[in-house]
C-alpha positions as CSV (number, residue, x, y, z in Angstrom):
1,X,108.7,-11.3,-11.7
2,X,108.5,-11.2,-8.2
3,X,106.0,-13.4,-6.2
4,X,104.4,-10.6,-5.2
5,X,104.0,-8.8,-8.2
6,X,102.7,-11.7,-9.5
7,X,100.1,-12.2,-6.4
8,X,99.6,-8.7,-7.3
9,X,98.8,-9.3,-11.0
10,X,96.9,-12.7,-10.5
11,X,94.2,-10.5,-8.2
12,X,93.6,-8.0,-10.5
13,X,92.4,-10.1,-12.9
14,X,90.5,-12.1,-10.9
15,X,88.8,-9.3,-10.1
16,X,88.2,-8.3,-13.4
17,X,86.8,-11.3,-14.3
18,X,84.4,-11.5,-11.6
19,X,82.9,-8.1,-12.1
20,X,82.7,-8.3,-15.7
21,X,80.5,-11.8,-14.8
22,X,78.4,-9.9,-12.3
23,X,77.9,-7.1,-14.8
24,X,77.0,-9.3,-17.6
25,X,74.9,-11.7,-15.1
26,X,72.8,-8.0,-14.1
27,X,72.0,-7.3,-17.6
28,X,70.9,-10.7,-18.5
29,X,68.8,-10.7,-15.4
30,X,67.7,-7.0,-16.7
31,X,67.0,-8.8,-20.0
32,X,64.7,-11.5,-18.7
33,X,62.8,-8.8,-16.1
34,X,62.3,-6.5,-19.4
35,X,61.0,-9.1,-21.6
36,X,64.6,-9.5,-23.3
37,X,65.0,-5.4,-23.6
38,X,67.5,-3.8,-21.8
39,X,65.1,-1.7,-19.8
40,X,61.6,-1.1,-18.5
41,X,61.0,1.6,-20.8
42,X,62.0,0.1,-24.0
43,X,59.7,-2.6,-22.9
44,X,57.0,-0.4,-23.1
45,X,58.1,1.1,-26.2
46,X,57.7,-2.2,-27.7
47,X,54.4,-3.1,-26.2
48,X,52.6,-0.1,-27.4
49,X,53.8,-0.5,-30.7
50,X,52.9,-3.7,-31.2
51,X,49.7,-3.4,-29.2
52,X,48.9,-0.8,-31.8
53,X,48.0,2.1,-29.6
54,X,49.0,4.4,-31.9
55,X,46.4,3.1,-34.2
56,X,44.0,5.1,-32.6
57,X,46.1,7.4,-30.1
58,X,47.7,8.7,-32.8
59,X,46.3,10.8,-35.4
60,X,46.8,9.8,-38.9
61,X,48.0,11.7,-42.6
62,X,46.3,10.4,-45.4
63,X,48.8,9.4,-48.3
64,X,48.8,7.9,-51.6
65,X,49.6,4.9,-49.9
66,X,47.1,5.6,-46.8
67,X,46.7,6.9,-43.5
68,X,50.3,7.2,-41.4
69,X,51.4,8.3,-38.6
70,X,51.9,12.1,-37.7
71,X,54.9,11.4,-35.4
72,X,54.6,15.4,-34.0
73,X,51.6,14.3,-32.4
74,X,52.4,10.8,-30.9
75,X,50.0,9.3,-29.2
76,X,48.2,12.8,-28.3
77,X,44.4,12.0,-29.3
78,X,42.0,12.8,-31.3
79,X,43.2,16.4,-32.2
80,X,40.6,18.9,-30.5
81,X,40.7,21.5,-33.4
82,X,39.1,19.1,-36.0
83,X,35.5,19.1,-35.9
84,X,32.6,16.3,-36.4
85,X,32.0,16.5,-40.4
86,X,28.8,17.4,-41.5
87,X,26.9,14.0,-41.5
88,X,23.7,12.5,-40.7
89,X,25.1,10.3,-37.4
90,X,21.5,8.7,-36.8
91,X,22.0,6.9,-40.2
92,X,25.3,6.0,-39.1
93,X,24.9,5.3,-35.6
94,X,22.2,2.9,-36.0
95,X,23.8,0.1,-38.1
96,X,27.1,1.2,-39.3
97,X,30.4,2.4,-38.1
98,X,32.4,5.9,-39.2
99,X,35.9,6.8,-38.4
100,X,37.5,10.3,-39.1
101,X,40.4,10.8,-41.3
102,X,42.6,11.4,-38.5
103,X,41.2,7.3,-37.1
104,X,41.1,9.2,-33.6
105,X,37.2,9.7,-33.7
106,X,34.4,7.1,-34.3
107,X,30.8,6.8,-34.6
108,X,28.8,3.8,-33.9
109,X,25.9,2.7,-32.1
110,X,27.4,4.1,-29.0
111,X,27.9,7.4,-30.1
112,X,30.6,9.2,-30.6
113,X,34.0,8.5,-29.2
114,X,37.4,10.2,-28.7
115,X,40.8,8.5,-28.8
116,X,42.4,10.2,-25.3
117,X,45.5,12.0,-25.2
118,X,48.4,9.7,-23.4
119,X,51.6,12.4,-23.6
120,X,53.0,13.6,-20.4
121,X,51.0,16.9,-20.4
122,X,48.8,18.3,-18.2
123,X,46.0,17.5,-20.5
124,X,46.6,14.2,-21.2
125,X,48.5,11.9,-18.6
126,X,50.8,13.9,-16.4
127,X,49.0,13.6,-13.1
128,X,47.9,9.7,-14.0
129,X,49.2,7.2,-11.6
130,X,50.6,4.2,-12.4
131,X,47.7,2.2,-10.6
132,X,45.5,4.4,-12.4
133,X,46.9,3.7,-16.0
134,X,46.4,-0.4,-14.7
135,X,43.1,0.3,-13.7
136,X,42.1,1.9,-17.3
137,X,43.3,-0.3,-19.5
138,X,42.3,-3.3,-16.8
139,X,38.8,-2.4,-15.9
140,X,38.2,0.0,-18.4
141,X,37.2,3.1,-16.5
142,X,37.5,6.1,-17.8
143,X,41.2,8.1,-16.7
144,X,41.4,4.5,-14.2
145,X,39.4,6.0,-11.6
146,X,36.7,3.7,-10.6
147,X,33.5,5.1,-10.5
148,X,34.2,7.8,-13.7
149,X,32.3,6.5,-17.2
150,X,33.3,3.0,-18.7
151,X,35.6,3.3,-22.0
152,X,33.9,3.3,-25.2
153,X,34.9,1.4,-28.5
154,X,37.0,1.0,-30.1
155,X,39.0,0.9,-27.1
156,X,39.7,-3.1,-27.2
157,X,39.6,-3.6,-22.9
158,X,38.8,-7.4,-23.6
159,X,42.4,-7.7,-24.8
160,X,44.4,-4.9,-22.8
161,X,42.9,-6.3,-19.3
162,X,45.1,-9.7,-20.0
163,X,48.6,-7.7,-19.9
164,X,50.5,-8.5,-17.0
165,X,50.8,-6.0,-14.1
166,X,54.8,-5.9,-15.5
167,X,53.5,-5.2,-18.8
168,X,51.0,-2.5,-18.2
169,X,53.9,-0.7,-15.7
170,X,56.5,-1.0,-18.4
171,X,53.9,0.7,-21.0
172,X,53.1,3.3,-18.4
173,X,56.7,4.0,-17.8
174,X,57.5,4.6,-21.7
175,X,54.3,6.9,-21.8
176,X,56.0,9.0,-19.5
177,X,59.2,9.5,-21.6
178,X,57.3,10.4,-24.8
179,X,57.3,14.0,-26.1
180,X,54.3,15.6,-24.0
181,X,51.7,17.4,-26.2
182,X,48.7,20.0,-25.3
183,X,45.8,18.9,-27.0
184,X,42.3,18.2,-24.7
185,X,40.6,15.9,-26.9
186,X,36.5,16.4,-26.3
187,X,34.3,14.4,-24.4
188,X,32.5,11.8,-25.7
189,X,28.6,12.2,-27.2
190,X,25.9,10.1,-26.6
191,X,24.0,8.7,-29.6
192,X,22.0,10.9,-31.5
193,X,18.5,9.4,-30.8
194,X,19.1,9.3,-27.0
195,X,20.9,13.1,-26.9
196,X,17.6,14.3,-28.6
197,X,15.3,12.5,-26.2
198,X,17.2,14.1,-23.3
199,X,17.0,17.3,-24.9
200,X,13.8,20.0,-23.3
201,X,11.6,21.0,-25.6
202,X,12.4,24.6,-27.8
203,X,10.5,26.8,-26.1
204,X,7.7,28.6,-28.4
């Protein structure tokens, strides 16, 4: 082979073997931005699944081996077509603690409380900023604007404020990808006692 053939040859696969260490060194440096997955979104996939907000954000099937998942409604909120049952909630309110069927609804001294719809739809998160979806799950007000109504329980702010700004954008990121579903979930009630002490008078 001719010297220069061989220069020729020699090159290429230098080359080759640089970019196919740059390559791998940019997915390894993906890896450790991404908490070891290969991308922000798949990071968030993971952190919402094992932050277990679909325990609440997703409504629930009962089965003969308990509540699961309803996977066509992902993370879309308490379902706004299933009513409060018929129950006493001043007997519940006061020193006990109800959940719905679906585990998207929940009764406690609080009142009552709705789990919110996080799919990309207009009523759910679609117009939420990313600094917004921090500010919820960090400060615990209400759609992340400061200002609005604090988050009720179960929503568990003492643990979601100590994710990482990474974290919270990576979660935020996978939201955004999910399948987005119309459902506007109710607003929250007050407790019983103080919603019929802010009530008028019937008139006579």
């Amino acid at each position: 082979m001719p010297f220069k053939s061989m220069l020729y040859t020699a090159s290429f696969f230098v080359f080759v073997l640089v970019f196919s260490q740059c390559n791998n060194d940019q997915k390894t440096t993906a890896a450790r931005s991404f908490g070891g997955y290969e991308s922000q979104v798949k990071w968030g996939e993971h952190l919402m699944t094992v932050g277990g907000c679909g325990d609440c954000h997703t409504p629930k099937k009962l089965t003969p081996q308990g509540p699961v998942d309803d996977s066509s409604l992902m993370l879309s909120g308490h379902p706004a077509q299933f009513p409060l049952p018929d129950i006493d909630r001043s007997l519940l309110e006061s020193r006990n603690m109800f959940a719905s069927q679906t585990l998207t609804f929940w009764m406690g001294p609080w009142g009552v409380s709705f789990a919110a719809n996080l799919t990309p739809d207009s009523t759910g998160t679609l117009s939420w900023t990313e600094e917004q979806f921090i500010t919820a799950l960090r400060e615990g007000y209400s759609k992340g604007i400061k200002g609005n109504r604090k988050l009720l329980p179960p929503m568990p702010v003492e643990a979601t404020r100590h994710f990482t700004d990474d974290e919270l954008k990576a979660m935020f990121a996978y939201i955004k990808t999910i399948k987005p579903v119309k459902n506007i979930v109710p607003q929250p009630l007050p407790p019983s006692g103080a919603a019929s002490a802010a009530a008028p008078p019937a008139s006579k």
